[in-house]
N, C-alpha and C positions, 0 to 999 in steps of 0.2 A: 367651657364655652364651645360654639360652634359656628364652624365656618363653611358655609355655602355660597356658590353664584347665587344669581339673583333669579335666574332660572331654576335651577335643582330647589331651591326654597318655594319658590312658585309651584315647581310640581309637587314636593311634599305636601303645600299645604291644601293644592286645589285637591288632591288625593285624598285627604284628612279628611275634605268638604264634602265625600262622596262625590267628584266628580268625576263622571268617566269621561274617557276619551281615547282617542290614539295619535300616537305621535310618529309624523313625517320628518325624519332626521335630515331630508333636502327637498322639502317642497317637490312644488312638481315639477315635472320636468316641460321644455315646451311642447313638445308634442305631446303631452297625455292634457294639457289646458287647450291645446287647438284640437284633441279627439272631444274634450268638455265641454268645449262651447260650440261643435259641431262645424268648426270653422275649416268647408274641405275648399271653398270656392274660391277662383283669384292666384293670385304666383303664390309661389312656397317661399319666396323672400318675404313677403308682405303675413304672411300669416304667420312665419317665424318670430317678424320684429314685434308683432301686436304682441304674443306670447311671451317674448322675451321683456316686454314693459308690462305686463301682467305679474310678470314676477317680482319687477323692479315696484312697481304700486302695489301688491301685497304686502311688502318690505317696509315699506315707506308707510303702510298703512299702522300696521303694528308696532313699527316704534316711533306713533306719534301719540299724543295723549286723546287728543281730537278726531285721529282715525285719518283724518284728511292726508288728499294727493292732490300734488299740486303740479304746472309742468317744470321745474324746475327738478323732481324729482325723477328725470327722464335725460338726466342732461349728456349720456350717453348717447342721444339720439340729435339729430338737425333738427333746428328750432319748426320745417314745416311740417315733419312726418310725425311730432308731439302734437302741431296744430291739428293737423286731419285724423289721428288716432282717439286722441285725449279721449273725448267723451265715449267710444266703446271701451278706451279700456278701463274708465272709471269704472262703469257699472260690469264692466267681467271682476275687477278687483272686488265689488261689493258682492257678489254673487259669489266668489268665491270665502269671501269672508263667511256670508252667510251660510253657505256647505259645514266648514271648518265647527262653525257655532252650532249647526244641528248635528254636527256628527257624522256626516257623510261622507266626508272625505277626512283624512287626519291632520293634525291640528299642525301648525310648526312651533319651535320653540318659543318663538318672539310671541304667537297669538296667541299660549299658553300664559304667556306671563304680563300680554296686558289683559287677557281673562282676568288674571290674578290681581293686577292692580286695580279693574274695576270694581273687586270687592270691599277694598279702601279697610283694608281690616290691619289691625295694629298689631306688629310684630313685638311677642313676650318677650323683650331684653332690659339692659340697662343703659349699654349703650349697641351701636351699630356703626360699624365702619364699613366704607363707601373705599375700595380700593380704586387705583385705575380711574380715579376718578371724571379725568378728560376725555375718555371715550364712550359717557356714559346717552342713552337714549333717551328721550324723554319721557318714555314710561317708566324705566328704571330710578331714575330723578325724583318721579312724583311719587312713586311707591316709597321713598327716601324719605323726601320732605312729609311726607304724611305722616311720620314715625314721632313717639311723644319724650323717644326717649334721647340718651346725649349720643347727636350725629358726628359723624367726624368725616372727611372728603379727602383722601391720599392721592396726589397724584401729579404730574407732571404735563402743565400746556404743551414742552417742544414736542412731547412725545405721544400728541394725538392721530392714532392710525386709522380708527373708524370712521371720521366721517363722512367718505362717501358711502356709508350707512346708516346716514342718517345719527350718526353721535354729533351728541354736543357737548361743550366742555362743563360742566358741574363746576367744574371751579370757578366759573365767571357766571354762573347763574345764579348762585347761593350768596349772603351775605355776610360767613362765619368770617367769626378770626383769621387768619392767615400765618404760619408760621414757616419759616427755609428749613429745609434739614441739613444745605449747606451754604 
C-alpha cells in the first residue's frame, strides 16, 4: 500500500500528467506582491495590510472548491479596512492566481493541489483513507468524495486546528457510518 498527503499525491500525479511548474514553499512575501502590483503610492501601513490580505485571499482561494473570497475571509482585519480594500484585493488575488496558472510565478502547495482536484481523475486503489479528517479543506474533501473506491474519514472534531485556514470538519460533511474508537 501507499501512504501519501494529499498534496505529495497531487504533485506525483500532476508530474505523471507532464505538468510543469514550480513550487513556492511560502508564497510570497508582502513586499515582493506590493513590488507586483506596482503598489509604491500611499503609507507603507496601507500597502502592507492590502498585501498582507492578498496573501490571506490566495489562501482562502485555493482551499475552496469554487475559488471564491469572501470578507469573512479577512477576519484578521476591522470590518471597514475589508470594506474599502475588498474589491482591489479580489482581483490582485485573481491576478495572482492567474500568474501561478501560466507559470509565471511558482505555484503554492494548496494551488498545486486544487490544480489537481480540478482534473477530477480517480485515484487506482481499493480503499482510501482520509486521516485527520477535521482539518480537512474543501478541495481536499472533494478530491475524497470523488473517489469510487471504499472511503474511510479518521478523525477527531475536539482536535480541529486548521480552521482558520479555511478547514472544515469532513466529519460532519460526509454521511458515513460513524464508529468511537473509544
Amino acid at each position: 500500500f501507499n501512504i501519501h498527503t494529499a498534496h505529495s499525491f497531487a504533485l506525483r500525479e500532476l508530474r505523471s500528467m507532464g505538468v510543469k511548474f514550480k513550487i513556492s514553499n511560502k508564497g510570497m512575501d508582502p513586499d515582493e506582491i506590493i513590488a507586483r502590483l506596482g503598489m509604491y503610492n500611499g503609507a507603507a501601513s496601507v500597502r502592507y495590510t492590502i498585501a498582507k490580505m492578498v496573501q490571506d485571499g490566495i489562501s482562502a482561494a485555493c482551499n475552496r472548491i469554487d475559488g471564491s473570497i469572501m470578507p469573512i475571509d479577512f477576519k484578521d482585519y476591522d470590518k471597514p479596512t475589508v470594506a474599502k480594500y475588498f474589491n482591489k484585493v479580489v482581483q490582485s488575488v485573481n491576478f495572482f492566481l492567474h500568474e501561478m496558472a501560466s507559470g509565471n510565478i511558482p505555484m503554492t502547495h494548496d494551488f498545486y493541489l486544487k490544480l489537481y482536484a480540478k482534473q477530477k481523475k480517480s485515484i487506482p486503489c481499493h480503499y482510501l483513507l482520509f486521516d485527520e479528517g477535521q482539518d480537512a479543506n474543501e478541495v481536499m474533501l472533494d478530491i475524497f468524495l470523488n473517489q469510487k473506491c471504499t472511503r474511510i474519514i479518521v478523525g477527531d472534531p475536539a482536535q480541529q486546528i486548521y480552521s482558520w485556514r479555511g478547514a472544515v470538519n469532513a466529519l460532519e460533511k460526509v454521511n458515513f457510518r460513524t464508529y468511537a474508537l473509544t
